[in-house]
LUMTORKE-598396 format. One record per residue (C-alpha): residue in three letters; x, y, z. Coordinates in steps of 0.05 Angstrom, whole numbers, padded with zeros to 5 digits, always signed. Example, Ala and Ser with C-alpha at 12.3 -4.5 7.8 and 13.67 -1.06 7.14 Angstrom:
BEGIN
ALA+00246-00090+00156 SER+00273-00021+00143 
END
This chain:
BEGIN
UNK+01519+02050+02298 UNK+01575+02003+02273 UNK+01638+02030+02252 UNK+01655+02025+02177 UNK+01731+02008+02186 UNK+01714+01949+02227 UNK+01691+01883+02211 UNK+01620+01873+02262 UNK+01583+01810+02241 UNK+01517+01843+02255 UNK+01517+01888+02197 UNK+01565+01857+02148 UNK+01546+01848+02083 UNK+01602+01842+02028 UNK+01564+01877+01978 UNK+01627+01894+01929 UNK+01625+01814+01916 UNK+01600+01778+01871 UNK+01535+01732+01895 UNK+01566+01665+01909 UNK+01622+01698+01945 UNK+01566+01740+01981 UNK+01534+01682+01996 UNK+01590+01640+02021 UNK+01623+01693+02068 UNK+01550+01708+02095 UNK+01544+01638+02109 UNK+01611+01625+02148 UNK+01590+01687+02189 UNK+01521+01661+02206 UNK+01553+01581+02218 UNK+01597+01613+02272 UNK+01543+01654+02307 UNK+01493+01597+02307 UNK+01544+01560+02345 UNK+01557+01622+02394 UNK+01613+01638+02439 UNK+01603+01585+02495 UNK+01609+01526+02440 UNK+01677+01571+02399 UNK+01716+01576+02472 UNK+01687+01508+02500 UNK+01723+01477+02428 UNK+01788+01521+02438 UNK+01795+01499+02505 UNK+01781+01424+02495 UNK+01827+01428+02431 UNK+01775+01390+02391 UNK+01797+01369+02312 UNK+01761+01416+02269 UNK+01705+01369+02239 UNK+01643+01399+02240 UNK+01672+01462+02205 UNK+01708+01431+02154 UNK+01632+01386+02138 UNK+01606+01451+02144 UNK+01660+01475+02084 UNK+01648+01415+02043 UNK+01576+01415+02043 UNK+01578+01497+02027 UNK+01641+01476+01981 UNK+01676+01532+02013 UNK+01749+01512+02004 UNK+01732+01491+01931 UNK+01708+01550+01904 UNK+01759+01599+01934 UNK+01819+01554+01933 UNK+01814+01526+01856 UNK+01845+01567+01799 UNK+01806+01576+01737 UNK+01848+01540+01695 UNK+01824+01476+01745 UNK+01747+01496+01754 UNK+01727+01455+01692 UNK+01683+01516+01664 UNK+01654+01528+01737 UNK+01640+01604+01733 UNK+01649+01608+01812 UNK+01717+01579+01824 UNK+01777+01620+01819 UNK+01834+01639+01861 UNK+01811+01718+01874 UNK+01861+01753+01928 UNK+01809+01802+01954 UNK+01751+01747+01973 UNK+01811+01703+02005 UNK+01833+01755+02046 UNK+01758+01773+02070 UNK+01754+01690+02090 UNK+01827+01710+02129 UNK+01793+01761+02166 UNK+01728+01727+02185 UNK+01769+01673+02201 UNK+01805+01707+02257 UNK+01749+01741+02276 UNK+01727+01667+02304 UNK+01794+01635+02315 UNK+01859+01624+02294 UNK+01847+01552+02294 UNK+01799+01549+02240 UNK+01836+01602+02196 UNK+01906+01553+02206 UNK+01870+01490+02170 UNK+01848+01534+02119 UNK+01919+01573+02113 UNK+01952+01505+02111 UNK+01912+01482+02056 UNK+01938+01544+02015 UNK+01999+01530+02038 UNK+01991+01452+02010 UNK+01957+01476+01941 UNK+02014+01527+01920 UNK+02064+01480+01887 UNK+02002+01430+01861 UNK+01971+01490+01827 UNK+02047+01516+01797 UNK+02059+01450+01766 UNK+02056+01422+01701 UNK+02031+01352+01718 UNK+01956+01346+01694 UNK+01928+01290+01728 UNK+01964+01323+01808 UNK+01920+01381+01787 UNK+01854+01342+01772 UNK+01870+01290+01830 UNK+01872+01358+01884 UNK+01811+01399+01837 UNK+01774+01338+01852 UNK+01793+01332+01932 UNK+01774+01398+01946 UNK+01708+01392+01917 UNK+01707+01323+01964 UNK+01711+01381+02023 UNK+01782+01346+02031 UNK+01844+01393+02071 UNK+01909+01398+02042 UNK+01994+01400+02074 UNK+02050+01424+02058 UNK+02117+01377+02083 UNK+02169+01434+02065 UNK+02190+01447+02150 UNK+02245+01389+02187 UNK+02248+01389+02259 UNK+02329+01395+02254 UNK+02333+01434+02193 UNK+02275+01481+02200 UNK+02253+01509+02131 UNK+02323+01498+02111 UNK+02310+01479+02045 UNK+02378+01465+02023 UNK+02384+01417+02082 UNK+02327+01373+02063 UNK+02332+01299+02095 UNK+02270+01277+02051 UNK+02311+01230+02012 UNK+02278+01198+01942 UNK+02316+01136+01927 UNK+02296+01123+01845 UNK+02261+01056+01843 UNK+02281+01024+01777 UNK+02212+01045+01750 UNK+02217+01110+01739 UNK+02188+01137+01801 UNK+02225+01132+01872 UNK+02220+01117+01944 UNK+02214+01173+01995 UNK+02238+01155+02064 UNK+02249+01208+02116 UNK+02206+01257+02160 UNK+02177+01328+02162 UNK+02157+01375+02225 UNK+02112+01432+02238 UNK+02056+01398+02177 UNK+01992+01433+02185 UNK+01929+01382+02177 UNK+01984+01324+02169 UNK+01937+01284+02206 UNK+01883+01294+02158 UNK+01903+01317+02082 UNK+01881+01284+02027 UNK+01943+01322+01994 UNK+02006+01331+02026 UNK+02059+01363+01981 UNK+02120+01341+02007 UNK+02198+01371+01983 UNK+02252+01328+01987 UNK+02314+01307+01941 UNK+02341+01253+01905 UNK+02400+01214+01931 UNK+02430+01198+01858 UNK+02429+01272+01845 UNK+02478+01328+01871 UNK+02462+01401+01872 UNK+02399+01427+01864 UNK+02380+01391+01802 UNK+02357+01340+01854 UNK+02310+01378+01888 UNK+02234+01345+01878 UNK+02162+01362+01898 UNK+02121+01309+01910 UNK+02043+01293+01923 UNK+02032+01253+01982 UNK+01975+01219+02011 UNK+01964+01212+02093 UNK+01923+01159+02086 UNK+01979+01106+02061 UNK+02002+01050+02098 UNK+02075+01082+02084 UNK+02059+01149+02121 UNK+02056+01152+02194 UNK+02030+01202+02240 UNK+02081+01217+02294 UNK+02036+01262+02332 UNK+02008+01329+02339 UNK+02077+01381+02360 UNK+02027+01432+02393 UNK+01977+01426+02451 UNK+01913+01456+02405 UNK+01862+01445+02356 UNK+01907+01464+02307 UNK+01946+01391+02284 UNK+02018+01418+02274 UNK+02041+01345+02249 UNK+02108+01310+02258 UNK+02101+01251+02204 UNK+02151+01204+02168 UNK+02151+01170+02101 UNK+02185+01092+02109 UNK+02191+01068+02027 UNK+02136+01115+02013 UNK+02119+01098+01931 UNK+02121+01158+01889 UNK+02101+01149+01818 UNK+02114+01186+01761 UNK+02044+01222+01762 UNK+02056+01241+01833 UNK+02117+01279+01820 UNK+02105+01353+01815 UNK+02167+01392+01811 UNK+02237+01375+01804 UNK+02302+01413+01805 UNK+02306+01493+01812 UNK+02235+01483+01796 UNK+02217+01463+01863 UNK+02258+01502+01902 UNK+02220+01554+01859 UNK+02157+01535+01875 UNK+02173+01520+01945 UNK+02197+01593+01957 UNK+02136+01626+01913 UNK+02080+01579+01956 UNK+02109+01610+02014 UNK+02094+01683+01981 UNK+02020+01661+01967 UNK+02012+01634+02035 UNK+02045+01688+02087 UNK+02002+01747+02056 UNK+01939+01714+02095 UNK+01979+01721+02160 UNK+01953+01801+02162 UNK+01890+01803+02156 UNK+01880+01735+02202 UNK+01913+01782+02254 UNK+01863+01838+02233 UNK+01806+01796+02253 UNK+01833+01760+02320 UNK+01847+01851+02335 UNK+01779+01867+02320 UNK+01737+01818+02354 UNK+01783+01835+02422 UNK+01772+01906+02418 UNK+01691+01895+02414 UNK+01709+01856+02481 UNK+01759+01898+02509 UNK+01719+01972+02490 UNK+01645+01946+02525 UNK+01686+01914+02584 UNK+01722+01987+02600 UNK+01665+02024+02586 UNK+01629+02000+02639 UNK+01673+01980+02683 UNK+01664+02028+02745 UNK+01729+02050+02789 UNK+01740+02100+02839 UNK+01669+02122+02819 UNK+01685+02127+02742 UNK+01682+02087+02686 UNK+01747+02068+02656 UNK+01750+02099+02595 UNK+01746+02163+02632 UNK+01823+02163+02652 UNK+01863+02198+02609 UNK+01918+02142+02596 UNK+01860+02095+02581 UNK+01832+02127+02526 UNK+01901+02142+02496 UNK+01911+02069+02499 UNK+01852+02051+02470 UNK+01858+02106+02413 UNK+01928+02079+02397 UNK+01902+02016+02397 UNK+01836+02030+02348 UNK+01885+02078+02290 UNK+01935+02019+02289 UNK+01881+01968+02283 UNK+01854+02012+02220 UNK+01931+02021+02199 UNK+01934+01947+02187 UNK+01871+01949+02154 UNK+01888+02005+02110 UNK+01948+01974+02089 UNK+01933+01901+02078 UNK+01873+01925+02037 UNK+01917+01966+01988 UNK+01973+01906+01982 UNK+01912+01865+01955 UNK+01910+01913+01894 UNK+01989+01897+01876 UNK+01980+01829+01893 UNK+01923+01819+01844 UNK+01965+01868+01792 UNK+02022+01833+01786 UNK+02056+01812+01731 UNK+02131+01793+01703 UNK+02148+01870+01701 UNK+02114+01886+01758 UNK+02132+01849+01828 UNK+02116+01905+01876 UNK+02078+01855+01912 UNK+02147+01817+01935 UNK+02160+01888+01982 UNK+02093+01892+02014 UNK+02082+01819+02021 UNK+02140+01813+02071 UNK+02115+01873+02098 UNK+02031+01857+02115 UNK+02078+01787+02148 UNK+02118+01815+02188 UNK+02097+01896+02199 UNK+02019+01880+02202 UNK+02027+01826+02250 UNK+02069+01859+02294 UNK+02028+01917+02295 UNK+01965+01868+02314 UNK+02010+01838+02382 UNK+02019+01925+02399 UNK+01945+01929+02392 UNK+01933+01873+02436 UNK+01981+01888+02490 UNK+01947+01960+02485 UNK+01879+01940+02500 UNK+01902+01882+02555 UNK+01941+01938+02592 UNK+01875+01967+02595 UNK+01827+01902+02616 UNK+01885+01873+02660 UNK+01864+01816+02690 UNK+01795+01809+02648 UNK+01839+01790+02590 UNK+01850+01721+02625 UNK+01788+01703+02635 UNK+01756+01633+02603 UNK+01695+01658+02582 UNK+01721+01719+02533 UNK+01753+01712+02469 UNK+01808+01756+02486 UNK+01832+01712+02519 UNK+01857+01661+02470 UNK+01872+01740+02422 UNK+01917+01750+02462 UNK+01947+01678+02456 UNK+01940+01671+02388 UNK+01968+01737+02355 UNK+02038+01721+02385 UNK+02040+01662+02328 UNK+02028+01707+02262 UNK+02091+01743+02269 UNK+02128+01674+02279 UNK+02090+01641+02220 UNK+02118+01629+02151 UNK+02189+01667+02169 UNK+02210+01700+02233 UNK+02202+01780+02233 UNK+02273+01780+02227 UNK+02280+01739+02173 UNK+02224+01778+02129 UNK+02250+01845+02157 UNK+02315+01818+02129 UNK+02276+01812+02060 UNK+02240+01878+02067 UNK+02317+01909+02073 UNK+02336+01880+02003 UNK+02282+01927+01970 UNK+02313+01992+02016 UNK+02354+02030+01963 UNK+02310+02023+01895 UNK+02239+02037+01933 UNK+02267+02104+01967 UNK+02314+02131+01919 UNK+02311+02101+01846 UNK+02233+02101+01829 UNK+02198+02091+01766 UNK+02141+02097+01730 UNK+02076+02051+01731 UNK+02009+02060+01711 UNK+01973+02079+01776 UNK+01939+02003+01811 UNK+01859+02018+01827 UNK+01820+01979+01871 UNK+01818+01905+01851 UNK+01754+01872+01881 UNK+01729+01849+01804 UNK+01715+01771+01802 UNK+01781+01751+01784 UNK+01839+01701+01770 UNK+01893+01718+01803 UNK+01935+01665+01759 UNK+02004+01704+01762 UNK+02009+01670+01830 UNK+02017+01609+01811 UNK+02062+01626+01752 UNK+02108+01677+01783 UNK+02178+01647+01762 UNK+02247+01640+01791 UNK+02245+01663+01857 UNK+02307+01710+01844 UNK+02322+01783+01828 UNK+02294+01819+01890 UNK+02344+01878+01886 UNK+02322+01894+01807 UNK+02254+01909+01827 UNK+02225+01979+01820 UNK+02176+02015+01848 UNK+02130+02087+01844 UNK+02160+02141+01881 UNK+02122+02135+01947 UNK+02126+02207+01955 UNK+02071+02216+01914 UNK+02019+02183+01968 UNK+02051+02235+02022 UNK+02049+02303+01981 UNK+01968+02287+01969 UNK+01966+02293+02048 UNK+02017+02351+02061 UNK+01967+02386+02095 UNK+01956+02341+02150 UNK+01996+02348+02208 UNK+02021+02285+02229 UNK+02030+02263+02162 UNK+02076+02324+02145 UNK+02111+02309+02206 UNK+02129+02240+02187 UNK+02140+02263+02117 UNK+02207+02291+02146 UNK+02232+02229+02188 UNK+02216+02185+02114 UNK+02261+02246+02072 UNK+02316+02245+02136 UNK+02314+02160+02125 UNK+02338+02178+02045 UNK+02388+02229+02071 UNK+02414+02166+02115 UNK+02417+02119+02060 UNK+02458+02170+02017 UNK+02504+02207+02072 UNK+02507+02150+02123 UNK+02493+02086+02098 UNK+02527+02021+02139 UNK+02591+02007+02112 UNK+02622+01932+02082 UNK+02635+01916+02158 UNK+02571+01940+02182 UNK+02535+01909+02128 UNK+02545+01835+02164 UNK+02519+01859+02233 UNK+02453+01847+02224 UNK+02430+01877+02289 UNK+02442+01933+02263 UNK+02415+01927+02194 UNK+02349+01901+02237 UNK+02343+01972+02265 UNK+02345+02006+02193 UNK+02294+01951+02164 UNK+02239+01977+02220 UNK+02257+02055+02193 UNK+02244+02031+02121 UNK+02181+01989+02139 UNK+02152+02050+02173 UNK+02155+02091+02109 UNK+02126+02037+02070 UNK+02074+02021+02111 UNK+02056+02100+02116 UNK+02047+02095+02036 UNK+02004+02043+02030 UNK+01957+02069+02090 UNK+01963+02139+02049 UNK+01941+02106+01988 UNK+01884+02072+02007 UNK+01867+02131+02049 UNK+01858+02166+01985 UNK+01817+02113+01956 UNK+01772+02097+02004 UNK+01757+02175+02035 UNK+01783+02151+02104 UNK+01774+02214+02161 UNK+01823+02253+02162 UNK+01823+02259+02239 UNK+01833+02186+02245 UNK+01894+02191+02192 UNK+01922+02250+02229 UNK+01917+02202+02294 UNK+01949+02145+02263 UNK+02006+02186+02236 UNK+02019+02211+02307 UNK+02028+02138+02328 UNK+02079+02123+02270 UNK+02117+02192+02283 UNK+02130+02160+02353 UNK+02151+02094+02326 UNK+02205+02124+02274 UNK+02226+02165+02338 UNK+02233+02093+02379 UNK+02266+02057+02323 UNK+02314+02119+02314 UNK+02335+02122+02392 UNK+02343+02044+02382 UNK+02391+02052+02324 UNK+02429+02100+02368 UNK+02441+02062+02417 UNK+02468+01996+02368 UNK+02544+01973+02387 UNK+02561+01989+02324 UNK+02526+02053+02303 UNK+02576+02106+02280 UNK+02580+02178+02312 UNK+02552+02205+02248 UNK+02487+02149+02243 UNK+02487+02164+02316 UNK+02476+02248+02311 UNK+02431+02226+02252 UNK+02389+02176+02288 UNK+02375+02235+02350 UNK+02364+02283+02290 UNK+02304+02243+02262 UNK+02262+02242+02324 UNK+02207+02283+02320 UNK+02146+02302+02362 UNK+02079+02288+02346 UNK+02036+02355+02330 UNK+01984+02344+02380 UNK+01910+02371+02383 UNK+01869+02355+02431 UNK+01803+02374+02397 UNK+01827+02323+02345 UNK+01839+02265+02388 UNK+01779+02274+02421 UNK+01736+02271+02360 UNK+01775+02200+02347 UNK+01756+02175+02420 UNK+01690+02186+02409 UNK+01690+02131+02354 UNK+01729+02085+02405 UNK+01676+02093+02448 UNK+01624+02082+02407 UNK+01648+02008+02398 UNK+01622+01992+02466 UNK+01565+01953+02464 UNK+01573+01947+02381 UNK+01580+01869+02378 UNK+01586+01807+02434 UNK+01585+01746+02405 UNK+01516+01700+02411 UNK+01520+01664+02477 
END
């Protein structure tokens, strides 16, 4: 029987959509299983350009109907940019390979400041590409500056005409080799400040943009490419000044959210793999999963994997509720980035402890898993960088709540249109939240959850007693070590939440809370042990390790669904 928290392409059917979506997700599943696992790894391998599935998106007009906003469908009832159905795309996407999720993420990536700007005719031109089946790219990355916006070498020379000349080059481009789009930043060089900042459209089929090559060794085409006198006309400007720093900084807030729940898929497909190979794996006369520090493994492995689920699943619901008073969603964005995706390279390294050397092997998917899920949390913002956002949210979301109207489930046929329209990308520390304690008291009675209830209450007493002081406040190693405290509560109050909604089992709750009591412990001991850390952070950080209530009866229900994966899915040959 398959499991209900996992994604198993044998059984899935996304009835809570509406038919086209239905349809469309159905179809990706079934285009990938007709072409079966020897012709997905054979492709990987042989880093072949992603043709046949992006003719198999344009003749389905996959990328068209999820990827255009309402206000750009023309009246079609179908198209519209809806969170939840993007996010199921993400997942299936991993599920099959990180490559073909990347041309699709770039493509977001390349839409978000054409579908924030003002100019008409850039928003008809890409509306009318991606019902071509055309890809998109986004030139914000330079190979010396990074995403260092500020540092931009993308220079726009004005032409006499009103429009300018773009010379310069861009790094790290997603589908540069192949977008009929690329939205390219840059500034002007007869403008100081950032009043000269502009967003441009791009086209990588001129004679004035060259292809420098492909940065990676993969299917993927990470593009270096440079722009000698490229023409940009008036109609191809799309952003200029704050604006498109803006809309630079507010793409990258659409785009990273998909970075979780690609993990989620590339996790789930790997622990079909990993689960069968154990089970039946005989040694020393016994399969596997009959040692002890296997099936803890495994376990760990299976509550996180739901943990991420859990989570990403409820930050959907803010994203899709978000408005200009309420931009919860810029906290647990950062977070499914960086604390989801981190959590899917621990479920990874859980499950390849367990198949060792099988997890090399060139006929498995795990394989190129366990490849693959070390780029999410290096995507769109290191960890430290996003942890470094998460931290700027700290004070307000544990100690200074306030009161919304509670978010339900958001899988209605939607626009999600505040995305594209969410303003100056400013203000972080003024946003409020719910008081989080709410999701914990509705599971007080569950052990582990109680238990971690006290490490998230000892976290306040820190940031009120023993807070870093103006000195400590620049050592950011330190500050690092907080962040992952912070993110853990978080994280537990989103799982909590969707717990609630969804019914989840409440030994498979109790399991994952044991897992995150041991993690605050870990990132306590760490903070102990900073340069920096004061004797009293220090007696506090060995006061908020706790011990996981353990029951045996209760883990042992929870293997019994691990187990049960064996056998649940393999891939078509």
């Amino acid at each position: 029987m398959a499991d209900p928290l996992l994604f198993n392409p044998r059984t899935y059917d996304p009835a809570h959509f509406d038919p086209e979506t239905r349809r469309l997700l159905r179809a990706t599943v079934d285009w990938f299983e007709e072409r079966g696992k020897r012709k997905l790894i054979e492709d990987y391998r042989s880093r072949a350009w992603l043709a046949d599935f992006l003719a198999f998106s344009a003749k389905e007009g996959l990328f068209a109907t999820f990827l255009t906003p309402a206000a750009a469908a023309d009246g079609q009832q179908d198209k519209r940019w809806d969170t939840a159905r993007i996010a199921a795309l993400n997942e299936i996407f991993g599920f099959y390979g990180l490559d073909y999720w990347y041309a699709w993420q770039v493509t977001i990536l390349g839409l978000g400041p054409v579908w924030q700007s003002d100019n008409a005719a850039a928003r008809a031109r890409a509306a009318e590409l991606l019902a071509q089946g055309e890809v998109f790219a986004f030139g914000l990355s330079e190979k010396t500056h990074g995403a260092d916006i500020y540092s931009t070498d993308m220079l726009l020379e004005p032409d006499g005409d009103g429009g300018f000349r773009a010379s310069g080059s861009k790094y790290y481009i997603g589908n540069g080799n192949a977008a009929g789009l690329v939205s390219v930043f840059g500034r002007r060089t007869d403008v100081e400040g950032p009043d000269g900042y502009v967003f441009f459209a791009a086209d990588s089929r001129h004679e004035a943009y060259h292809l420098v090559k492909n940065v990676v060794d993969s299917s993927k085409y990470v593009s270096e490419f440079r722009l000698e006198n490229y023409p940009v006309a008036a109609e191809d400007v799309l952003h200029t000044g704050r604006a498109a720093f803006d809309a630079a900084l507010n793409t990258v807030n659409v785009g990273k959210f998909n970075l979780c729940t690609g993990a989620i898929g590339i996790c789930e497909h790997a622990m079909y793999e990993a689960v069968t190979h154990a089970h039946n794996r005989i040694l020393y006369g016994r399969p596997v999963t009959a040692f002890p520090h296997v099936r803890r493994e495994l376990t760990d492995a299976y509550v996180r994997l739901v943990g991420m689920k859990l989570f990403s699943d409820r930050a959907v619901d803010y994203f899709r509720s978000a408005g200009p008073d309420d931009r919860r969603y810029l906290l647990f964005n950062p977070m499914t980035k960086m604390k989801v995706t981190t959590e899917g390279e621990k479920v990874i390294d859980l499950m390849w402890d367990v198949i060792a050397a099988k997890g090399f092997e060139k006929d498995t998917y795990f394989a190129q898993a366990a490849t693959e899920i070390r780029g999410l949390p290096k995507l769109e913002g290191t960890v430290h960088v996003n942890l470094a956002l998460i931290l700027k949210f700290m004070g307000n979301h544990l100690l200074n709540p306030a009161e919304y109207a509670p978010v339900p489930t958001r899988l209605d046929a939607a626009d999600d249109a505040f995305l594209f329209r969410q303003g100056p990308a400013r203000g972080l520390g003024a946003v409020r939240f719910h008081d989080w304690r709410t999701a914990y008291d509705a599971y007080a009675d569950v052990p582990n959850v109680g238990r971690f209830r006290e490490q998230a209450d000892a976290l306040c007493a820190f940031v009120t007693t023993a807070a870093p002081d103006e000195e400590q406040s620049r050592d950011l190693d330190l500050l690092l070590a907080i962040g992952q405290l912070f993110a853990l509560v978080v994280h537990g109050q989103l799982i909590l939440e969707q717990a609630r909604l969804t019914g989840l089992d409440q030994d498979v709750l109790d399991e994952l809370f044991a897992v995150l009591v041991r993690d605050f412990s870990a990132h306590a001991v760490e903070l102990h042990g900073k340069d920096s850390a004061t004797e009293d952070q220090q007696r506090w950080a060995l006061g908020a390790v706790r011990r996981p209530v353990v029951d045996e009866a209760r883990s042992a229900r929870v293997w019994e669904r691990v187990e049960a994966l064996a056998g649940a899915y393999e891939m078509a040959p």
